[in-house]
C-alpha positions as CSV (number, residue, x, y, z in Angstrom):
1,X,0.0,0.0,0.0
2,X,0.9,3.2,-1.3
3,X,1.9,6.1,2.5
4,X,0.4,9.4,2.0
5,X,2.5,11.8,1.2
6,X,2.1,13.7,3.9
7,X,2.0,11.4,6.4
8,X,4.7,11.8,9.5
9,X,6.5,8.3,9.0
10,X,9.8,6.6,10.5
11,X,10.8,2.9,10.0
12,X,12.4,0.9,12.6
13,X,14.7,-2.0,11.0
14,X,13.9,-4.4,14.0
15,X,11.6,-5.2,16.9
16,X,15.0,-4.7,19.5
17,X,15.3,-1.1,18.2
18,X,15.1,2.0,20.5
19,X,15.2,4.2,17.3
20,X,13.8,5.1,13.6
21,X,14.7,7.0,10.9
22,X,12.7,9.9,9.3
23,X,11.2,9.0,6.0
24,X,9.5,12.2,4.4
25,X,11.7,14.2,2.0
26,X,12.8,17.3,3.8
27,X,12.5,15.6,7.5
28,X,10.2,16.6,10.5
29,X,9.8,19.4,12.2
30,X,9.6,19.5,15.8
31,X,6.1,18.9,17.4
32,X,5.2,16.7,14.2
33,X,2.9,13.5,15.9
34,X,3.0,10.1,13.9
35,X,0.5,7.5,13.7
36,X,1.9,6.0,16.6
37,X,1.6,9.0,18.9
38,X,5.4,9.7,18.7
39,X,6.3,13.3,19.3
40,X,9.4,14.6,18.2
41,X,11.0,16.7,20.7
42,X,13.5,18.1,18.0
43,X,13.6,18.8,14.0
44,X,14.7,15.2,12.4
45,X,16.2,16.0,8.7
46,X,15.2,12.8,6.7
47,X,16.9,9.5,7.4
48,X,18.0,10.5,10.2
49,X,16.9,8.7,13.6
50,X,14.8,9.3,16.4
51,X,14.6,8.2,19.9
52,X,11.4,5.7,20.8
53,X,12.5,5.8,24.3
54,X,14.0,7.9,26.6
55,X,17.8,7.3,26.9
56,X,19.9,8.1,30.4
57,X,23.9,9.1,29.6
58,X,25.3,5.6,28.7
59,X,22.2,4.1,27.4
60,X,22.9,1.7,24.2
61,X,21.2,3.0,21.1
62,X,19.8,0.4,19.2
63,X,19.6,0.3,15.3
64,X,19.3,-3.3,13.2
65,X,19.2,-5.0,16.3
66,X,22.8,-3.7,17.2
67,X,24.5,-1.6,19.3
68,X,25.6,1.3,17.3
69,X,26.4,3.3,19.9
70,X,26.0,5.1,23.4
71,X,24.2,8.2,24.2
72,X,26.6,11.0,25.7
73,X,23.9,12.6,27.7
74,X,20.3,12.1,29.0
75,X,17.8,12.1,25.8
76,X,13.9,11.9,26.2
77,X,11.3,10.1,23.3
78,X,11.4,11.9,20.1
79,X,14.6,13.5,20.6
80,X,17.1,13.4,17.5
81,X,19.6,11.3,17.5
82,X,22.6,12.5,15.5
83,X,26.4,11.7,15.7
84,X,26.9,14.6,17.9
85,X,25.1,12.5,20.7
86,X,26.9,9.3,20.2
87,X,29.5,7.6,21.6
88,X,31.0,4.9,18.7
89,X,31.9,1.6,20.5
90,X,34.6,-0.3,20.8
91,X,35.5,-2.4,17.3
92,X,34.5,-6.4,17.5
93,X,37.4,-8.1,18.7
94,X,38.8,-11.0,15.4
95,X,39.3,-13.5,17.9
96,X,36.4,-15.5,19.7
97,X,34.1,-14.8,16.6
98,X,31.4,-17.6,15.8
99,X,33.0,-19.1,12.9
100,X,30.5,-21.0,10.4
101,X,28.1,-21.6,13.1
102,X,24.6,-19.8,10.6
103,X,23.4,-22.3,8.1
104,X,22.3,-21.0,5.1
105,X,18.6,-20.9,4.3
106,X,17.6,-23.6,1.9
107,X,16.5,-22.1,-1.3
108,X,15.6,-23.8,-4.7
109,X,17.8,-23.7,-7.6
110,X,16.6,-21.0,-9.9
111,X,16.3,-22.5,-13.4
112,X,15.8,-21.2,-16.8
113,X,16.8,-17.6,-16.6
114,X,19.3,-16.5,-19.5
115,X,21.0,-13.7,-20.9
116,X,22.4,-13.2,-24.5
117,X,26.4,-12.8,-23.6
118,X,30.0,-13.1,-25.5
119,X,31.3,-16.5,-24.9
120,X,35.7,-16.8,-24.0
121,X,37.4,-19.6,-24.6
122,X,38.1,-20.0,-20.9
123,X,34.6,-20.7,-20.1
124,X,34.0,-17.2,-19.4
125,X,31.0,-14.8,-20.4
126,X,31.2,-10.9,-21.6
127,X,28.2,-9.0,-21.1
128,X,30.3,-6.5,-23.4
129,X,32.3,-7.3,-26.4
130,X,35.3,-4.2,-25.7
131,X,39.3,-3.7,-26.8
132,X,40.9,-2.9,-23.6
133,X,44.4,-1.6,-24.7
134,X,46.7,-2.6,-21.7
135,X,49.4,-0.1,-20.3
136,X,52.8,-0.8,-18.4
137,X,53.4,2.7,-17.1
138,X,52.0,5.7,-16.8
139,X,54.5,7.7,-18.9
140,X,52.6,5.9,-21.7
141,X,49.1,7.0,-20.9
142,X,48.8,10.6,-23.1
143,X,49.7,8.8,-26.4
144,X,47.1,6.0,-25.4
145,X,44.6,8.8,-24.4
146,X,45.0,10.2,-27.9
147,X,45.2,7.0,-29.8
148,X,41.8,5.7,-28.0
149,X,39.7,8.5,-29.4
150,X,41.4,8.5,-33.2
151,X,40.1,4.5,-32.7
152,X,37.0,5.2,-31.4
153,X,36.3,7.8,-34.4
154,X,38.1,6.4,-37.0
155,X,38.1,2.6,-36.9
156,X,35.3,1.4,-34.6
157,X,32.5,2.7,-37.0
158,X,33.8,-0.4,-39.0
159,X,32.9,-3.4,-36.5
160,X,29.2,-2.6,-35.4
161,X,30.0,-5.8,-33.0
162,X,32.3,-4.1,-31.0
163,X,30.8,-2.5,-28.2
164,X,33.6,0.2,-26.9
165,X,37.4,1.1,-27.0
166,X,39.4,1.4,-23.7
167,X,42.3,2.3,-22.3
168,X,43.0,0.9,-19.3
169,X,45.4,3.6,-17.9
170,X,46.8,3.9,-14.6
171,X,49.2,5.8,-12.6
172,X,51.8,2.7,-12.1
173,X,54.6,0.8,-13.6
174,X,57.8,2.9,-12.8
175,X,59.6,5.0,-9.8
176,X,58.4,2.6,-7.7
177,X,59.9,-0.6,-5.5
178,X,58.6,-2.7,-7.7
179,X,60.2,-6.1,-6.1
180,X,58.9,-4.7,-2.3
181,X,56.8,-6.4,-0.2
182,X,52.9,-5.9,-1.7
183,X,54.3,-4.6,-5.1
184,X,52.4,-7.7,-6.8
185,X,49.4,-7.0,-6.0
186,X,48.9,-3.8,-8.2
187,X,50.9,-5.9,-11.1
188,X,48.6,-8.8,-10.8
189,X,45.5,-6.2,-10.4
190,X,46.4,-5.1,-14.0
191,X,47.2,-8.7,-15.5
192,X,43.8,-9.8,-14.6
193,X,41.8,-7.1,-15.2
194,X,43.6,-7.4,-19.3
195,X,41.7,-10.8,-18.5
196,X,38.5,-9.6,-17.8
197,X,35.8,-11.4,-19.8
198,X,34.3,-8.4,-21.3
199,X,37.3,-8.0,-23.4
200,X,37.1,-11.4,-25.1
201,X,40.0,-13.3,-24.0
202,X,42.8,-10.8,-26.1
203,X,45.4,-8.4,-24.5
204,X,46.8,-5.6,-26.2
205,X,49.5,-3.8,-24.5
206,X,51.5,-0.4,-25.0
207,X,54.3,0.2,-23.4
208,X,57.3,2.7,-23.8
209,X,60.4,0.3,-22.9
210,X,62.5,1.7,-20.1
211,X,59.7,0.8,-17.4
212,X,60.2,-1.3,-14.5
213,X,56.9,-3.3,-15.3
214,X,57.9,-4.4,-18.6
215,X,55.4,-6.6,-20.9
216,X,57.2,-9.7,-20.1
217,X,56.8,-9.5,-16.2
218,X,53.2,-8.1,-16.6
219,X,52.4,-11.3,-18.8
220,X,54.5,-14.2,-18.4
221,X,54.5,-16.2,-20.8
222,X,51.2,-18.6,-20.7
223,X,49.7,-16.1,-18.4
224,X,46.9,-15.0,-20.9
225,X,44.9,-16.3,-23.5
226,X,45.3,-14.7,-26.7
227,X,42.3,-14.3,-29.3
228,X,44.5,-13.5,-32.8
229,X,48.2,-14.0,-32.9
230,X,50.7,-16.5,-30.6
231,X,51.3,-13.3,-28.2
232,X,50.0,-10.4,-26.6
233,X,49.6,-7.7,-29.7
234,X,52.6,-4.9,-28.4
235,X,53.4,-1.7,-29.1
236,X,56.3,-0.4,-27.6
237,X,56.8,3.8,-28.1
238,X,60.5,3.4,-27.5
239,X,61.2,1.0,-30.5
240,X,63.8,2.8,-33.1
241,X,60.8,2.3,-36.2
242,X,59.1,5.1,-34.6
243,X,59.3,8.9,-35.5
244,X,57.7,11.1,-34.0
245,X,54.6,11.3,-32.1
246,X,52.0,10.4,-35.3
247,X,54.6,7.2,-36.2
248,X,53.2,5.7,-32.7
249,X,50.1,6.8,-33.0
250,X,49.6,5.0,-36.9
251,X,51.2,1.7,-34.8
252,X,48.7,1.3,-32.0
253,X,46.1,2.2,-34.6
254,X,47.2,-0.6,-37.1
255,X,47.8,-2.7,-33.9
256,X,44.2,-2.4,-32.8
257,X,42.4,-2.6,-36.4
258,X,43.6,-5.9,-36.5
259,X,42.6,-7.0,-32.8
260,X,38.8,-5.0,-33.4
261,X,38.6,-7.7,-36.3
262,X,39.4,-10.2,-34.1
263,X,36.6,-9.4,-31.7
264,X,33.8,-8.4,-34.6
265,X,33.7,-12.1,-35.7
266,X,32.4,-12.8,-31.9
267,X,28.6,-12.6,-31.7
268,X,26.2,-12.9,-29.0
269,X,25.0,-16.2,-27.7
270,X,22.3,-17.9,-25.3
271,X,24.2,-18.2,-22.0
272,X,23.2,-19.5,-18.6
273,X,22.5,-16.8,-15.8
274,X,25.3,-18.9,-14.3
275,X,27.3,-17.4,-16.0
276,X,27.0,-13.9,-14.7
277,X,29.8,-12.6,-12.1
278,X,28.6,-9.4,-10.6
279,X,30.1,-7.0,-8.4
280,X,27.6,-5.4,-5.9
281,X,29.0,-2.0,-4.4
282,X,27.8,1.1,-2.9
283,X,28.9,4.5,-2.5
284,X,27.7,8.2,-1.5
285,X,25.5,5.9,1.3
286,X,23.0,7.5,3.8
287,X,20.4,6.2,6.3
288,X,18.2,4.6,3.8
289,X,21.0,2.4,2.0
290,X,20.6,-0.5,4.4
291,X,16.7,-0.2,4.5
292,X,15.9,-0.1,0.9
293,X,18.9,0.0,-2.1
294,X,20.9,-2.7,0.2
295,X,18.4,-5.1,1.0
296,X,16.7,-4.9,-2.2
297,X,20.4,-5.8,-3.9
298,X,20.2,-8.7,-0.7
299,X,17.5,-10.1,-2.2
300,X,19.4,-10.4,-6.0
301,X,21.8,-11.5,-4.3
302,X,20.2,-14.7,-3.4
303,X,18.7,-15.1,-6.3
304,X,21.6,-15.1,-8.6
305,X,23.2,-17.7,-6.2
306,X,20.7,-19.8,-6.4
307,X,20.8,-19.4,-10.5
308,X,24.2,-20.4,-10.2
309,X,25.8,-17.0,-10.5
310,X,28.5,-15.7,-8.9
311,X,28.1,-12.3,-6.6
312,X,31.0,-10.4,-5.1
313,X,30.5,-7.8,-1.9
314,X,33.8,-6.3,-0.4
315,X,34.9,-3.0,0.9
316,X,37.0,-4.2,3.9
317,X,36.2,-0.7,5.7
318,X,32.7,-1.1,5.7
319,X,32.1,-4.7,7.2
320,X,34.8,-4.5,9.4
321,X,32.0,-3.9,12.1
322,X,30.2,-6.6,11.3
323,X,32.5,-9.7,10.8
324,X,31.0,-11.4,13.4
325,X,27.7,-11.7,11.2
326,X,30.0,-12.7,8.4
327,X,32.2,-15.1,10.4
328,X,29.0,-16.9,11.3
329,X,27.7,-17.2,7.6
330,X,31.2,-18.7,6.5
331,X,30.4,-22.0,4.6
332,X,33.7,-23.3,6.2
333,X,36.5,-22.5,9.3
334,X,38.9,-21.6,6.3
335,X,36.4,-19.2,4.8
336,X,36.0,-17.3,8.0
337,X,39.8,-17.1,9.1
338,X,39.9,-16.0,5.6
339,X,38.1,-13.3,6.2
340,X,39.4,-12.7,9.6
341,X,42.5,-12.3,8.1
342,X,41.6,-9.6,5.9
343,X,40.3,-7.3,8.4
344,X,43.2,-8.1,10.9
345,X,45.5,-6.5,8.1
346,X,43.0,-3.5,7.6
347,X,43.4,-3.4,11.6
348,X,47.3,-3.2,11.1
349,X,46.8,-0.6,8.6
350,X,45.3,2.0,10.2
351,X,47.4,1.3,13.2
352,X,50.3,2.2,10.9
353,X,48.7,5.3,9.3
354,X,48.2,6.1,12.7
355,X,43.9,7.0,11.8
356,X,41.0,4.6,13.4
357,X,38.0,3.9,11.6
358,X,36.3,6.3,13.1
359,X,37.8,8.2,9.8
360,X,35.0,6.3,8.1
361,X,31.7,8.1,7.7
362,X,32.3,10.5,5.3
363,X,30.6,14.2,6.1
364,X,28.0,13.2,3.3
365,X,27.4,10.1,5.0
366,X,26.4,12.2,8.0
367,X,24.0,14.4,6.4
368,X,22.1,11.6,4.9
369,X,21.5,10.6,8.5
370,X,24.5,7.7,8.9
371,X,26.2,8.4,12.5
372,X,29.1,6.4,12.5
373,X,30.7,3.1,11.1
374,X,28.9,0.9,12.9
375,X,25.6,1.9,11.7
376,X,27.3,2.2,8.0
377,X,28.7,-1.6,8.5
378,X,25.1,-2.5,9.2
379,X,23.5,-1.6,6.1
380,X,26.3,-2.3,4.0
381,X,26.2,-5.9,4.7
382,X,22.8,-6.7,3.6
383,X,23.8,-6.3,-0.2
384,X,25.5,-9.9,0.5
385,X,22.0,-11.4,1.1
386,X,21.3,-14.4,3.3
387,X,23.4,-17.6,1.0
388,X,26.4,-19.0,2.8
389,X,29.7,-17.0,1.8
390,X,32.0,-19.4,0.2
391,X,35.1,-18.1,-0.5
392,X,37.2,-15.2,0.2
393,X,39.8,-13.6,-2.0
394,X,42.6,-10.8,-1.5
395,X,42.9,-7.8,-3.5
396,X,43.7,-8.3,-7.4
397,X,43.2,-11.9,-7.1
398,X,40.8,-13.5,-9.9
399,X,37.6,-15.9,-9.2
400,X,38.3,-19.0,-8.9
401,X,34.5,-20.3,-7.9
402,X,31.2,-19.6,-8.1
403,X,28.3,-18.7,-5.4
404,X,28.7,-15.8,-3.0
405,X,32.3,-14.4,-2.3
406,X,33.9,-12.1,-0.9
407,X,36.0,-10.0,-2.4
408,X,38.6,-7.6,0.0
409,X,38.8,-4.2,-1.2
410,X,38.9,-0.3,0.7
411,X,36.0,1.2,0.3
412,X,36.9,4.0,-2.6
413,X,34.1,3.6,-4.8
414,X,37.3,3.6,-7.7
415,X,39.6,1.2,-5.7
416,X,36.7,-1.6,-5.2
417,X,35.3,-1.2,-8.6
418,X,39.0,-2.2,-9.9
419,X,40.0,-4.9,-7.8
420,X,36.1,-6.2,-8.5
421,X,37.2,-6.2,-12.4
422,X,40.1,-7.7,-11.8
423,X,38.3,-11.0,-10.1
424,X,36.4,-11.0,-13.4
425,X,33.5,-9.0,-13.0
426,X,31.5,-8.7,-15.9
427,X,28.3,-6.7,-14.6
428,X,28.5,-4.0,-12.1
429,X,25.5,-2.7,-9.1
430,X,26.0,0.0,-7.7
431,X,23.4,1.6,-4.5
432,X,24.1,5.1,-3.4
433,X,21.4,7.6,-1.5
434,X,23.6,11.0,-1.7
435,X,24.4,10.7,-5.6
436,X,27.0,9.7,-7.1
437,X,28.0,10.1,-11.1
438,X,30.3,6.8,-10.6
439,X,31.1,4.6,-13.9
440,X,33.0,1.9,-15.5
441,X,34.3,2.1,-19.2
442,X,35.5,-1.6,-18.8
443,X,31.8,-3.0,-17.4
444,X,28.1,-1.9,-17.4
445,X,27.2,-0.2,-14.2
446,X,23.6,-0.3,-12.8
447,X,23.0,2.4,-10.5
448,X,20.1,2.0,-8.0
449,X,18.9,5.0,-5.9
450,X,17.8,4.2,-2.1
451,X,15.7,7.8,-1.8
452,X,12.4,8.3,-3.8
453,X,13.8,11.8,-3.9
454,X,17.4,11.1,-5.4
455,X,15.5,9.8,-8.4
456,X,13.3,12.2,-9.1
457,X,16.2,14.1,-9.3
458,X,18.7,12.4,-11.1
459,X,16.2,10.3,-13.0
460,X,18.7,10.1,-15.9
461,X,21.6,8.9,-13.5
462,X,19.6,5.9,-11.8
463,X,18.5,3.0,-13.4
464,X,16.5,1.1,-10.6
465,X,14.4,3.3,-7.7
466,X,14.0,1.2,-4.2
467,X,13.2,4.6,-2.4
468,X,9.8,3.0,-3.5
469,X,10.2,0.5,-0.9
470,X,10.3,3.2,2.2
471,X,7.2,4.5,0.7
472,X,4.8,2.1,0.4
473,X,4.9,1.6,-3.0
474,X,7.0,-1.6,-3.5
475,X,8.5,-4.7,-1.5
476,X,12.3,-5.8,-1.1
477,X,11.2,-8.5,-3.0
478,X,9.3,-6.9,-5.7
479,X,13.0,-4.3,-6.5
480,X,14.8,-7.5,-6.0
481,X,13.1,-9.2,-8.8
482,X,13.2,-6.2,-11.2
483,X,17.0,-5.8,-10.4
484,X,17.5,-9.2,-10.8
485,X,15.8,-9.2,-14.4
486,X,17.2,-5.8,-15.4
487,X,20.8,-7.6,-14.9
488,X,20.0,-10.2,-17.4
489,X,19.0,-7.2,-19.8
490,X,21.6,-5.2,-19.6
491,X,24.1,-8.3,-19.4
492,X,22.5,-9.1,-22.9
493,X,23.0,-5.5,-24.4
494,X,20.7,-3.1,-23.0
495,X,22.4,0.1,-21.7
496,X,22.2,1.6,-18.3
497,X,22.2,5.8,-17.6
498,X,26.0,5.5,-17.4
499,X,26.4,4.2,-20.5
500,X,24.5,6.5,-22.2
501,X,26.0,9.5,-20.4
502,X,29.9,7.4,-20.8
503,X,30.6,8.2,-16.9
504,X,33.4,6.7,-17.1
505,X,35.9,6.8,-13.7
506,X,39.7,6.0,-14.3
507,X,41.2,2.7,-12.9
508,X,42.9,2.8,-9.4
509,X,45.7,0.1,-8.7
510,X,45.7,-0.9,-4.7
511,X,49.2,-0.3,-4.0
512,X,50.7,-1.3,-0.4
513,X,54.3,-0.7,-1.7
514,X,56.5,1.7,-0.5
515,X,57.4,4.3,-3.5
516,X,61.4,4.9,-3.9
């Protein structure tokens, strides 16, 4: 049923909760009575919470059935509860955690759902049929830049079956201790994503030939199959057949006419929704992420595992508050030390950097009603769903499984979207209830708005509305179903709002190592 517009209205996530959010656009005023007789003692701006109870200095306050934090003074009913009135708690301790102790739900295996997608000889799917020219360094990436767009204007009119050109550009490769501790994991970030399965099982690579990543360490020999030729096509700006700037310009651009051949003989084909390996993310969250966008992507969640599909949620920052919950869902000891593992060296990290996670909400965050990482955790979580969590893997590693994994990452809505592409990724979801113009060039992004109001407003940025859910107007299950189906639509060629618009965000290699 469709709430009134008008109508004063807060939504508490669980019976054990002493507060609610705000609904309405705009907030509450003070004095404004709901249904239930609640008064509120204070203006609420929307999303953010209100007391349901009075609360003596030291009280827990209660959201999602958890302790989020600890009221630094005496609050009556209907107060508002910001972050200026919390005290955060203490972070779960990583030892002592329940470790695979929550089975799974039993659901049915979801059967007969498909997509139209561009089959690899590795057994993997593109949901996009792209030329991703590789780079070793960034010295290399202007003459790529320029290249890109004489390709894009000039030679990819030619192969209608081609979807897109990219460069996949970074700000690596030299000046850096490239043998050091860590330093593989941004080379093996970029050597998988080359493999990604949207760019149909090819690599070609431009580098300029003094670098400390050269072609031969990026790909080993064996390390990547190659669509046309015995090697990865290279084109190398340093060589002595090049003069002057056009000469390496005409070589990428003869390089890459013969590799957009390649890849315009590929067509679509009927493909299992097995076969689909989606990254599930969010970014610019508020107050209604975890009530609405969040659980609604939950609810996909599930049901792409139970079609066989594989779903990766990460951003080590932002479930580092709930391992516990995670732990618990593990399908196996190793999975959860796995995990345990991850967060321990995110612990270690900020104990170097000398920060605490209290660095972690951001001030937009805040205003959308978010009080501290705790709460955040909570509602970032519930993209994963309810299936048991199977396997775990570190940053720039690639999928080696199906079913539900998770994927370590920071929380940088560029980092976690890079190391996602690098574990194979080949369709991209993407929550947010402050706004965000985030994009991929190397994946279709589908953008899903938590606030009725967000896409009203940006109702050519978002592609799927759940503030319907906090309104009345649809269920978890009812956004879950249309994301889920949208995926298989856009996986088969359909183009989402950042498409369209080509928001396309830079790649951004995780690098622990120390720079020389």
């Amino acid at each position: 049923m469709t709430i009134p517009e008008k109508t004063p209205l807060h939504i508490r996530m669980h019976a054990g909760d002493n507060v609610a959010i705000v609904v309405n656009d705009g907030g509450l005023p003070a004095g404004t009575v709901f249904p239930d007789g609640l008064v509120l003692v204070d203006t609420v701006p929307q999303g953010h919470k209100v007391a349901l109870a009075d609360f003596a200095e030291g009280d827990a306050v209660i959201r999602y059935n958890v302790t989020i934090g600890f009221a630094a003074r005496a609050l009556p009913r209907g107060s508002w509860i910001s972050e200026a009135v919390l005290r955060m708690p203490a972070a779960r301790e990583l030892e002592g955690l329940p470790i695979a102790t929550r089975a799974a739900p039993v659901m049915a295996p979801l059967e007969g759902y498909t997509f139209q997608g561009f089959k690899n000889a590795d057994g993997s799917v593109g949901t996009r049929n792209i030329l991703a020219i590789t780079t070793t360094v960034q010295c290399v990436s202007g003459v790529v830049e320029h290249a890109v767009k004489r390709i894009k204007s000039e030679l990819l009119p030619r192969y209608p079956n081609v979807d897109d050109v990219v460069g996949l550009e970074h700000s690596y490769g030299c000046g850096v201790a490239i043998d050091a501790p860590g330093a593989e994991i941004p080379i093996r970030t970029l050597r998988n994503i080359t493999q990604n399965p949207n760019f149909g099982g090819q690599a070609m690579v431009v580098s300029l030939g003094c670098e400390k990543l050269q072609p031969a360490r990026l790909f080993p020999k064996g390390s990547i199959p190659i669509l046309s030729g015995a090697e990865p096509a290279q084109v190398c700006l340093q060589d002595e057949g090049h003069v002057g700037f056009q000469s390496m310009i005409d070589s990428i651009m003869r390089t890459a006419d013969v590799q957009l051949q390649a890849l315009n003989a590929r067509q679509r084909e009927t493909c299992p929704a097995s076969d689909l390996v989606v990254g599930v993310q969010c970014g610019g969250s508020d107050a209604f992420s975890g009530v609405t966008a969040n659980p609604a992507v939950g609810y996909a969640t599930d049901l792409l595992v139970r079609a066989g599909a594989t779903v990766m949620f990460s951003e080590v920052t932002e479930v580092r508050d709930g391992i516990d919950q995670l732990t618990s869902r593990a399908a196996n000891a190793d999975v959860a030390q796995a995990m345990i593992r991850e967060m321990a060296w995110y612990d270690a990290y900020l104990t170097r950097g000398g920060v605490d996670r209290s660095a972690n909400t951001t001030p937009g965050n805040k205003k959308g009603g978010l009080s501290n990482i705790v709460e955040k955790a909570m509602g970032s979580i519930v993209k994963s769903g309810s299936s048991a969590i199977t396997g775990v893997l570190s940053p720039g590693e690639k999928l080696k499984q199906k079913g539900l994994i998770y994927a370590a990452t920071p929380a940088s809505d560029f980092i976690c979207g890079t190391l996602q592409l690098a574990a194979g990724m080949n369709i991209h979801v993407f929550t947010t209830g402050r706004g965000t113009p985030y994009g991929l060039a190397e994946c279709p992004v589908i953008k899903v708005a938590t606030r009725n109001d967000l896409a009203r407003r940006w109702h050519d940025l978002m592609d799927v509305n759940a503030g319907r859910i906090a309104s009345g107007e649809a269920s978890i299950e009812d956004v879950g179903w249309e994301l889920f189906k949208l995926m298989l639509d856009v996986a088969s060629g359909s183009k989402t709002w950042a498409e369209h618009w080509k928001l396309h965000n830079a790649l951004t290699l995780f690098n622990p190592a120390p720079v020389t």
